[in-house]
N, C-alpha and C positions, 0 to 999 in steps of 0.2 A: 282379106282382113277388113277391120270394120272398125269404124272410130264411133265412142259412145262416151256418154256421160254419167257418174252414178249415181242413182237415185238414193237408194239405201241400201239394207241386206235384208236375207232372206233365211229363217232360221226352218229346219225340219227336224224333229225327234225323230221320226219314224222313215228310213230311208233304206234302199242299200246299201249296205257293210263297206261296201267298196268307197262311199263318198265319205265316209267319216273324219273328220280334219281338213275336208274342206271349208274353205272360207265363201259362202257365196253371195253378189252381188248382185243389184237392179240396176241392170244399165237402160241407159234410154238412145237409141241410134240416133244420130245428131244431124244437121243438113248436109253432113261432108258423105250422108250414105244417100240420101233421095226424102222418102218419106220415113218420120220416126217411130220407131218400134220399140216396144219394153220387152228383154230379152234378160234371161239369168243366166250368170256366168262365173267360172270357179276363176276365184282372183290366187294370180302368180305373181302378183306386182307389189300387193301391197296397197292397192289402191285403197282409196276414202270416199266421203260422201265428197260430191261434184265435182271428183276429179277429170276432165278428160282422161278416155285408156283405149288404149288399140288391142285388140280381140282377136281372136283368131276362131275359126270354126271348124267344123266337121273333122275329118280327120287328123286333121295338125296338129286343132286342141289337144288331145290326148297324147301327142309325143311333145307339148311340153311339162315340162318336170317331170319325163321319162313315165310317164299313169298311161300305156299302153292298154293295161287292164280298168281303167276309171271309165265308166259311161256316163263321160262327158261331152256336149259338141259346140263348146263356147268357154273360150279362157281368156282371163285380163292375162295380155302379158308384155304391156309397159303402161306407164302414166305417161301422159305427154307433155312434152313443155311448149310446144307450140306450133300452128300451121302456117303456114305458108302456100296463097292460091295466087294464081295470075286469073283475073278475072275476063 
C-alpha cells in the first residue's frame, strides 16, 4: 500500500465502458513512500482535494469494491487521519 496526497481529479469522456462511474483522482505519493510520484487512482473513500489517502495497487485494487472485471491498478481506499513514525 502507498500513502498519497490528492492533488485534484481527473475527468475522461472517452474511456472504457468498464470505468464509467468511476470517480478518479491525482494523487501525489508523499515522503512516507521515498521519492514522489503523480499517480491516478479510482477513489473508494470518498477522498477530496489534500486529503491524505492510503492506495492500494495492482491486484488488490480490483477486489476492492468487488470491480474484479475494472482495469484498474490503483484505488483510494481510506483517507487518513493521521501517521505516526518513530524516527
Amino acid at each position: 500500500m502507498l500513502i498519497g496526497r490528492v492533488k485534484g481529479s481527473l475527468w475522461a469522456t472517452r474511456k472504457d465502458e468498464k470505468l464509467n462511474g468511476l470517480k478518479f483522482l491525482v494523487v501525489e505519493t508523499d515522503e512516507y513512500n521515498g521519492p514522489s510520484t503523480t499517480i491516478v487512482a479510482a477513489d473508494n473513500a470518498g477522498a477530496g482535494l489534500d486529503d491524505l489517502v492510503l492506495i492500494t495497487t495492482g491486484s488488490a485494487a480490483r477486489l476492492s469494491g468487488n470491480q474484479q472485471e475494472i482495469p484498474v491498478d490503483a484505488v483510494i481506499v481510506g483517507v487518513i487521519d493521521s501517521v505516526e513514525m518513530d524516527e
